[in-house]
C-alpha positions in Angstrom: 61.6 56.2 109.9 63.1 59.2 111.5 66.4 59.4 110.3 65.0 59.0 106.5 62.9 62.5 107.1 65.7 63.7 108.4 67.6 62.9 105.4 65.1 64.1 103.0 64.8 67.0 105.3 68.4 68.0 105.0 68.7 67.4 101.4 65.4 69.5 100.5 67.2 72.4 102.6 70.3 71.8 100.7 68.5 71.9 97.1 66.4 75.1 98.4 69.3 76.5 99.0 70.9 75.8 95.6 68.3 76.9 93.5 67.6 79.9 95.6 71.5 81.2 95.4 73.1 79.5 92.2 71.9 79.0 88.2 73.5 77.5 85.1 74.4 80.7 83.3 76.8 81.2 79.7 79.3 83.5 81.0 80.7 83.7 77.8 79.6 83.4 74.1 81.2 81.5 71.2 83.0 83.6 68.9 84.6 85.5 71.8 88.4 86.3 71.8 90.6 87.0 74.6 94.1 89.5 74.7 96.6 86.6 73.8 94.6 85.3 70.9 93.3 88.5 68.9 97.0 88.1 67.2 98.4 84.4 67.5 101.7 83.6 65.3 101.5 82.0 62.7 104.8 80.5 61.2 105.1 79.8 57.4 102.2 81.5 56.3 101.0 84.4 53.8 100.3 86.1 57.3 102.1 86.3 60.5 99.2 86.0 62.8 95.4 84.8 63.0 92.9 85.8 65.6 91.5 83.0 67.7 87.6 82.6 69.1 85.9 80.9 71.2 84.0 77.8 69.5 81.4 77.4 71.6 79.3 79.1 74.7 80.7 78.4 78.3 78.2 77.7 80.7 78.8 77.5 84.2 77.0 77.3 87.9 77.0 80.7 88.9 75.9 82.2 92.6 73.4 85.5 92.6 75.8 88.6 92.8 78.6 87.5 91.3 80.0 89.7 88.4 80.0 88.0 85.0 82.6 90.3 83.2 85.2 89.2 86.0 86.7 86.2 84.1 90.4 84.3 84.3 91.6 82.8 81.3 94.1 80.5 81.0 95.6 79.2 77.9 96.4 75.5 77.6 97.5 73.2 74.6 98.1 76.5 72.5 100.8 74.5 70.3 103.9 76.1 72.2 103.0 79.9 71.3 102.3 79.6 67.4 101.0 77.5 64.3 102.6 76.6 61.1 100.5 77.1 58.1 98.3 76.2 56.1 95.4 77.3 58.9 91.6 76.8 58.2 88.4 78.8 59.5 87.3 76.5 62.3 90.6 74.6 63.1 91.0 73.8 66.7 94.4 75.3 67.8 93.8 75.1 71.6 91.8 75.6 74.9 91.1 77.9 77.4 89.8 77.5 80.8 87.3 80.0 82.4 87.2 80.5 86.1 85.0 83.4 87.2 87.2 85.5 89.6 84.9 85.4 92.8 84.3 81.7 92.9 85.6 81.3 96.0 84.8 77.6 96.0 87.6 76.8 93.3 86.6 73.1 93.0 85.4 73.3 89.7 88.6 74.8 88.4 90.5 71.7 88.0 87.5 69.9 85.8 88.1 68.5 82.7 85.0 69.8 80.9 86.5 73.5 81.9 88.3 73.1 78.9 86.7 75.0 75.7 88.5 75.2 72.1 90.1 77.8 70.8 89.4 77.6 66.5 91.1 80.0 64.0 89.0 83.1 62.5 90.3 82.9 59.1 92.4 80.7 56.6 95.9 81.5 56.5 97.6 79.5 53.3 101.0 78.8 53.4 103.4 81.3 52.2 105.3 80.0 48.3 108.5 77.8 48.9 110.9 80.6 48.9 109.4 82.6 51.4 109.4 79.6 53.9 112.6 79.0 52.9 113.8 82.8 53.4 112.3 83.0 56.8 114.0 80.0 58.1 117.4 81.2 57.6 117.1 84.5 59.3 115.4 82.5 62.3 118.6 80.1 62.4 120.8 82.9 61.9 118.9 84.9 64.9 119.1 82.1 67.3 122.9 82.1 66.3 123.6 85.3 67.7 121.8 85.4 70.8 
């Protein structure tokens, strides 16, 4: 049948083409950290901040040429800007999602699995009762007077 070979004609050309121009690469390796999360708050604990990584690789399609280190990250989910204590080694405190900046396509930007977790780096215990309590009444008595 005619149109069939051209079908599988078509498709073949498509697929060459594919595999000739794009690859699954990681662009970027679990345990990475980005600007906003070397130094995330951390409210009510013995520190103020804990630095966040990347929990696992990101993987992505990629086409030949295109430059690995040129990456846009955009925070999501990253519990309004800062944690309350106690934090654990591994807890998952938000996402990211990693676009490389000459996809031009952009259709994968909006896909759910573009989502990867953001875990803490280190345990953070809470700070003792009086501390908390210390801290809370300068931050009431700072929002007072702006």
């Amino acid at each position: 049948d005619t149109k069939s070979l051209a079908r599988f004609t078509a498709t073949r050309a498509l697929m060459d083409f594919t595999f000739e121009n794009w690859s699954k690469q990681t662009v970027v390796k679990s345990g990475a950290t980005f600007t906003a999360a070397h130094s995330f708050p951390v409210q009510d604990g013995v520190k103020d901040h804990v630095m966040l990584e990347l929990k696992d690789d990101v993987t992505m399609w990629v086409q030949k040429g295109m430059d690995l280190r040129q990456l846009r990250v955009v925070y999501r989910n990253l519990e309004d800007g800062k944690i309350t204590a106690p934090v654990k080694i591994g807890d998952k405190i938000g996402t990211v999602q990693i676009n490389l900046e000459q996809d031009q396509n952009g259709y994968l930007e909006n896909d759910p699995e573009n989502n990867h977790p953001m875990i803490a780096s280190e345990n953070i215990a809470r700070a003792n009762f009086f501390v908390v309590l210390f801290n809370r009444v300068v931050q009431y008595v700072s929002s007072r007077l702006n």
